[in-house]
C-alpha positions in Angstrom: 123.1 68.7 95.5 120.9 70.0 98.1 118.6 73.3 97.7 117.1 76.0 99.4 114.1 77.6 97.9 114.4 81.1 100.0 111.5 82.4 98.7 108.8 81.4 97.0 104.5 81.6 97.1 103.1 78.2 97.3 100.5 80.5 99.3 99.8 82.6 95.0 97.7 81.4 92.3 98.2 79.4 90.5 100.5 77.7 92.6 97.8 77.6 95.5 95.6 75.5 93.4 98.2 72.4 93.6 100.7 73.6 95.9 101.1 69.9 97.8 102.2 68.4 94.1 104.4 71.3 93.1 106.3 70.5 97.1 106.4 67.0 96.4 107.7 67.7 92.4 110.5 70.1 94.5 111.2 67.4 96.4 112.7 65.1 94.0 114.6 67.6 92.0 116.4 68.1 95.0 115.1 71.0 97.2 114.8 69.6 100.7 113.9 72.9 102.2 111.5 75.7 101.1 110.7 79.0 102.3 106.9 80.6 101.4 106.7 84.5 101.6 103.6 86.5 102.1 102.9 89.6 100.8 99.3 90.3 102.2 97.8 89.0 105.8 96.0 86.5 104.1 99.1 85.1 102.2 100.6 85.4 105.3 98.1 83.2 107.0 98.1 80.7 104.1 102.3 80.9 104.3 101.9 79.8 108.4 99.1 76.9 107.1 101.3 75.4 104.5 104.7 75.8 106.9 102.9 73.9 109.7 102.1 70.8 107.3 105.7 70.0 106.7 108.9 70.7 109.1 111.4 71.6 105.6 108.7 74.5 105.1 109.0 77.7 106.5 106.8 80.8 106.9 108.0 84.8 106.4 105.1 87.2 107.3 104.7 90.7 106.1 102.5 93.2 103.1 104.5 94.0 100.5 104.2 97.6 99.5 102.4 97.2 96.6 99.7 96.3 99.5 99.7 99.2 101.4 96.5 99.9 101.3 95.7 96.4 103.2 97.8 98.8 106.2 95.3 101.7 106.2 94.3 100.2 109.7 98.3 99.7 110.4 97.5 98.8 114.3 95.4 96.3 113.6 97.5 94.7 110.6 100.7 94.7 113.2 98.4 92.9 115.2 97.4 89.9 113.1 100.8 89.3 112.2 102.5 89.4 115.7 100.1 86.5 116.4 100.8 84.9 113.2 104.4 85.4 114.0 104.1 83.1 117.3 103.7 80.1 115.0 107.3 77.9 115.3 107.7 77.9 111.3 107.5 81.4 111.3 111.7 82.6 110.7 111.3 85.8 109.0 109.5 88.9 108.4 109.0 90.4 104.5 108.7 90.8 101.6 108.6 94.6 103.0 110.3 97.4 101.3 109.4 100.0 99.2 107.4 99.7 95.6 108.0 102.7 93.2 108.2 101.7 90.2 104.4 101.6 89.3 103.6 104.9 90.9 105.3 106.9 87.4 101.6 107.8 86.4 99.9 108.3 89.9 98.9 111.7 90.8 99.1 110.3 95.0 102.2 109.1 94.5 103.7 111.6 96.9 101.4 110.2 99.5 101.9 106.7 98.6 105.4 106.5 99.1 104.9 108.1 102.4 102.1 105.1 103.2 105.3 102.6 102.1 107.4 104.0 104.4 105.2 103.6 107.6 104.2 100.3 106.5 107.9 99.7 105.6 109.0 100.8 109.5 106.2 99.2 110.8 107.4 95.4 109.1 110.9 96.8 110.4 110.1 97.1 114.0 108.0 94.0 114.1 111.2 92.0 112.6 113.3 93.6 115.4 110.6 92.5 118.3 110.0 89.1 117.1 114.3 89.0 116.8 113.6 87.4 112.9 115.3 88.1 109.8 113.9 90.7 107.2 113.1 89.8 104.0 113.1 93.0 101.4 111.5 94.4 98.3 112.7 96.8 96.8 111.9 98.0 93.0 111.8 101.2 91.2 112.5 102.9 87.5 115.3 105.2 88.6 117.2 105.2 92.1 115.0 106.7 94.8 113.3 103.4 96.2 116.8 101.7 96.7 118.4 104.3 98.2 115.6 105.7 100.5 115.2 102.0 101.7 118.9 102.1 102.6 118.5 104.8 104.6 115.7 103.7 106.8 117.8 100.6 107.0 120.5 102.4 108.5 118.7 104.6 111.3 116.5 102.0 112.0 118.2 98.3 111.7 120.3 98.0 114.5 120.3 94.3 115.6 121.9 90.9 114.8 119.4 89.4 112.5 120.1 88.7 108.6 118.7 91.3 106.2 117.8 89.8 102.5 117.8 91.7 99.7 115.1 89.3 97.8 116.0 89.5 93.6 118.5 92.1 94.0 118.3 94.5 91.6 118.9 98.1 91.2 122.4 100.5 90.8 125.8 98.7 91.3 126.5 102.4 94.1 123.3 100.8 96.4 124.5 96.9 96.2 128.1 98.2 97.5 126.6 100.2 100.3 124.1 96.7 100.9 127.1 94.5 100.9 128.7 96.8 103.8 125.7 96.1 105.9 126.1 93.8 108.7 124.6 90.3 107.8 123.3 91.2 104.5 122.2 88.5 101.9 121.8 88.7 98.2 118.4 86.7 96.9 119.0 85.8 93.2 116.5 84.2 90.8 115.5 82.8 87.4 116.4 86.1 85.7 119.8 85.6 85.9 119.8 83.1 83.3 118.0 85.1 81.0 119.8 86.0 77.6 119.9 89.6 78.3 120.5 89.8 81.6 124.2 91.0 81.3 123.1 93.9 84.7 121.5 90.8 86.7 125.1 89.0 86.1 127.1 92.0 87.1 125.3 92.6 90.1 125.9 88.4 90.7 130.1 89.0 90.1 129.7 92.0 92.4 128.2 89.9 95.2 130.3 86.6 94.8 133.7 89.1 94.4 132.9 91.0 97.8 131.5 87.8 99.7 130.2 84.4 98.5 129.0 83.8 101.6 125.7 86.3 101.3 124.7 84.1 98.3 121.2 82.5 97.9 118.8 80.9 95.2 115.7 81.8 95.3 112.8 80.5 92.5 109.7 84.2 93.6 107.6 81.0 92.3 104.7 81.7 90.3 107.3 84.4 88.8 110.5 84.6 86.7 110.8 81.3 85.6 114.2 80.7 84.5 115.9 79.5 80.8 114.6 77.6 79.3 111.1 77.9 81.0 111.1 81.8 80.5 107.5 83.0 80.0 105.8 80.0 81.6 104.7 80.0 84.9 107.5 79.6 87.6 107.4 76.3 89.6 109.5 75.9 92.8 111.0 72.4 90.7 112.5 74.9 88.6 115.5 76.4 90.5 117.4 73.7 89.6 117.6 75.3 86.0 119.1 78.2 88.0 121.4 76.9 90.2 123.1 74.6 87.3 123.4 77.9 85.6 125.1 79.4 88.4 127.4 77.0 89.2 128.5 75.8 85.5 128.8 79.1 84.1 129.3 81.4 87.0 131.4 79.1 89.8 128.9 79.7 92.3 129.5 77.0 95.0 126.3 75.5 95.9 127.0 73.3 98.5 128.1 76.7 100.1 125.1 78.7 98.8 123.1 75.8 100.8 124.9 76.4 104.0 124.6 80.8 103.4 120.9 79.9 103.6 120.2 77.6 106.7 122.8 80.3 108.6 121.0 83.5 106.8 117.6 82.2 108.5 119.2 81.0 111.7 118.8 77.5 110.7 122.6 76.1 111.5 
């Protein structure tokens, strides 16, 4: 069985501390190619560092929205990360997207989800200039994160490259419209083991009904650590847990999940 992490942060505490053992530990259960994600310019930088030490690693550059306030200078962020993006591990752009559900008790929050969205179509037209993939976040309590992201998606995404939608989540109506999308791909992680996670499973069988072929694994590594490891801190090792879940008790063809990602990231 061969693996694709799609997204992890070897480049997070308190993975950081002994990321080299926890690639090697990945290693031999089986992952043989491993993708670390920023989600600030200096996890970004760190993600480029740790990508250029080893050719199955692989950098995606970008501030995820709960960092928009690293963007207050937004020129001079787009900057850092074009150079960044000039490094030959670098094969995507994210996690980008917009953040909402911590904003329920922010008296800004008006003006922070307009900050998102600049940030958000900044990340989108650096994907499209560098001709990378996009790797999204996208998180909220009710609906309006989801489907404002669609809608930027759709006025402003209008090239070849894959879009991810990194741990899917959100209403059954926005994962229809996603899977309609040219090229999009469906990220899913240790919580789809979990006990409870009956929503997490239908939006799974909604995915693999419409299209197996925008499946991938992904570990989010230092988070969601999967059954039986739930509540402990998330090593990369661990998606093996997820991907024997998927395949015994969902038929998810992993030998085909392997092949969505190389092609996903342009890797084929």
């Amino acid at each position: 069985m061969q693996l694709f992490d799609t997204h992890c942060h070897y480049n997070l505490e308190p993975l950081l501390a002994n990321w080299q053992k926890l690639w090697g530990d990945s290693q031999q259960a089986g992952i043989n190619r491993s993708l670390i994600v920023g989600t600030t310019l200096a996890s970004s930088q760190l993600a480029v560092e740790q990508a250029s030490s080893d050719e199955r690693l692989y950098a995606s550059l970008g501030i995820h929205p709960g960092h928009v306030d690293q963007a207050a200078d937004l020129e001079q962020a787009v900057s850092e990360l074009k150079k960044m993006a000039a490094n030959k591990q670098v094969i995507a752009f994210g996690e980008v997207g917009l953040d909402y559900y911590h904003l329920s008790n922010n008296l800004d929050q008006q003006a922070i989800k307009i900050e998102q969205k600049h940030l958000f179509l900044a990340m989108i037209n650096l994907a499209k200039e560098a001709n990378l993939p996009l790797i999204l976040h996208v998180r909220d309590r009710g609906e309006a994160a989801y489907f404002e992201t669609l809608e930027l998606l759709e006025k402003h995404w209008s090239f070849e490259q894959a879009i991810i939608f990194h741990c899917v989540s959100g209403p059954l109506e926005y994962v229809r419209r996603a899977l309609a999308m040219k090229n999009s791909y469906f990220g899913f992680d240790g919580n789809l083991t979990f006990k409870n996670a009956h929503y997490q499973r239908e939006i799974f069988e909604l995915v693999q009904q419409a299209d197996s072929r925008k499946i991938l694994l992904e570990t989010d590594a230092p988070y969601l650590a999967p059954e039986p490891y739930r509540g402990q801190v998330c090593e990369p090792a661990m998606i093996t847990s997820t991907a024997n879940f998927a395949g015994q008790k969902l038929g998810l063809d992993l030998n085909l999940t392997y092949q969505n990602s190389l092609r996903a990231f342009g890797l084929l």
